[in-house]
N, C-alpha and C positions, 0 to 999 in steps of 0.2 A: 488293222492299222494300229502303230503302235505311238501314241499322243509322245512329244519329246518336248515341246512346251502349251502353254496355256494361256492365253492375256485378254484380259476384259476391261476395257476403256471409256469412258466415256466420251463422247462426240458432241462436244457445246453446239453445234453447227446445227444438227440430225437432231438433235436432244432423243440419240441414243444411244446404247451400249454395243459396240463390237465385240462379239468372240473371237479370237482369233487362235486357232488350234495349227501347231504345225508338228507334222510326224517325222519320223526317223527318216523318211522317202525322199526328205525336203519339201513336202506338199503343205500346204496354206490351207486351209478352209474358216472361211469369214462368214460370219452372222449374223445380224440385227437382231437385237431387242429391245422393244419398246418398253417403258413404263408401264402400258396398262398389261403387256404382255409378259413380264417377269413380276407383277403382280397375283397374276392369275396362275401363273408356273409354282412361285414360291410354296404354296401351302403343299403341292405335291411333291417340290423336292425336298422340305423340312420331311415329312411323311418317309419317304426314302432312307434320311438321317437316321430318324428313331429308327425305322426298320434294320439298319446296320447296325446300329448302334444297343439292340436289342440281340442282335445272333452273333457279335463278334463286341470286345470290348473298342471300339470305335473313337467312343469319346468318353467320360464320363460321367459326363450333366448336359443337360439343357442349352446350359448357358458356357460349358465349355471351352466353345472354342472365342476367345477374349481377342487376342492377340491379332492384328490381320497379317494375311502370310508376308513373308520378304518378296518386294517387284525391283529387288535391285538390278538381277539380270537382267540388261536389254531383250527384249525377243528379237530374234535371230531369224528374218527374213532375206537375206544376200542372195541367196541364189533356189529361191523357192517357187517353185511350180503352184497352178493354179486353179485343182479341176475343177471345180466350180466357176471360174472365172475371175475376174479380181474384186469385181463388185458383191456387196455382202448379202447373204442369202438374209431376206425380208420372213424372219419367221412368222406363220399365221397360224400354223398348227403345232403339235407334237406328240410322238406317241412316248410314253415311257413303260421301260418294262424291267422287271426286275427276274435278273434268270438264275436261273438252279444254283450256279457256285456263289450265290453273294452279289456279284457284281451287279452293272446295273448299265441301259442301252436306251440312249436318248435319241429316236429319230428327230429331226427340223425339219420340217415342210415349210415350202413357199408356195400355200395352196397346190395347185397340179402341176406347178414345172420342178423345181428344184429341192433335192432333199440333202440331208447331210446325216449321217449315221454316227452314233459318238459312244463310246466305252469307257464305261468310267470303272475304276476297282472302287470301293467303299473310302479310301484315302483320297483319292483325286475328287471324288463326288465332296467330298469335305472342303478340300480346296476350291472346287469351284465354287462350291454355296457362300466361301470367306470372299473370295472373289466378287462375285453377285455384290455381297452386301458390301463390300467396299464401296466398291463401284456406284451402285447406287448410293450411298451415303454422299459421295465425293460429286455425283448430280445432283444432290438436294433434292431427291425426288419425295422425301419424305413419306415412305413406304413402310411400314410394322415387318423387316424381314426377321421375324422371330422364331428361333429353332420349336417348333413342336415337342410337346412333353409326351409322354407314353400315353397318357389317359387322355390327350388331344388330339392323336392323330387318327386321322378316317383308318375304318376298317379295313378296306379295300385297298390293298396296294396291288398293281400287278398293272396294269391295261391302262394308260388314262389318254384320253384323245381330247385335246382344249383349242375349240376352231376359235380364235378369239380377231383378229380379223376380217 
């Protein structure tokens, strides 16, 4: 699947955040995230950062990336299909895993029915984490998303499973 955009939103309604991922395919794939759920996420995608950001020059501090990205482009759903359905997959779980060339493979579970599979290069995982803390910032969820330093991130990167639902 090759990601051709990316948008995370806040939902005043839900008081929660949608992913919204659309590919080259013209396919949609939508997700929920909760506050207590991209609280518990964060500290392993910071972890991911440093780990990129350690084997490729990625970023080059901590506190780096300042700026948040440009959302001037509309996202571009006109004639977008829907495998998941249109309603947003309720993540409960996720695996992350970080594979041989660098990159890096985000499953969503909605407990045992619905999953979504996601491919980030080390660039897009950047983007999406600016995104994250936008986002939450602009919900006032008042969450610490702070990029992890080298001598703060867990040992263990590879496997992580967070049933937090």
């Amino acid at each position: 699947m090759q990601v051709r955009q990316v948008q995370i939103a806040h939902d005043a309604l839900q008081d929660r955040l949608v992913l919204r991922v659309a590919t080259q395919a013209d396919e949609e794939f939508r997700v929920w995230l909760t506050r207590r759920f991209l609280r518990e996420l964060w500290p392993h995608l910071a972890t991911l950062l440093t780990h990129a950001s350690n084997s490729a020059p990625l970023i080059a501090g901590v506190d780096a990336i300042q700026a948040p990205p440009s959302f001037e482009q509309a996202f571009q759903d006109d004639k977008a299909t829907y495998p998941l359905g249109s309603n947003p997959l309720l993540t409960s779980e996720i695996k992350v895993d970080t594979l041989a060339d660098g990159s890096f493979h985000l499953t969503f579970r909605e407990g045992r029915e619905r999953s979504f599979d996601l491919g980030l290069t080390p660039d897009l995982l950047q983007a999406l984490c600016a995104m994250l803390r936008a986002a939450a910032e602009q919900a006032q969820w008042g969450l610490d998303l702070a990029y992890a330093s080298a001598d703060q991130a867990p040992a263990a990167i590879g496997k992580v499973a967070a049933h937090l639902h």
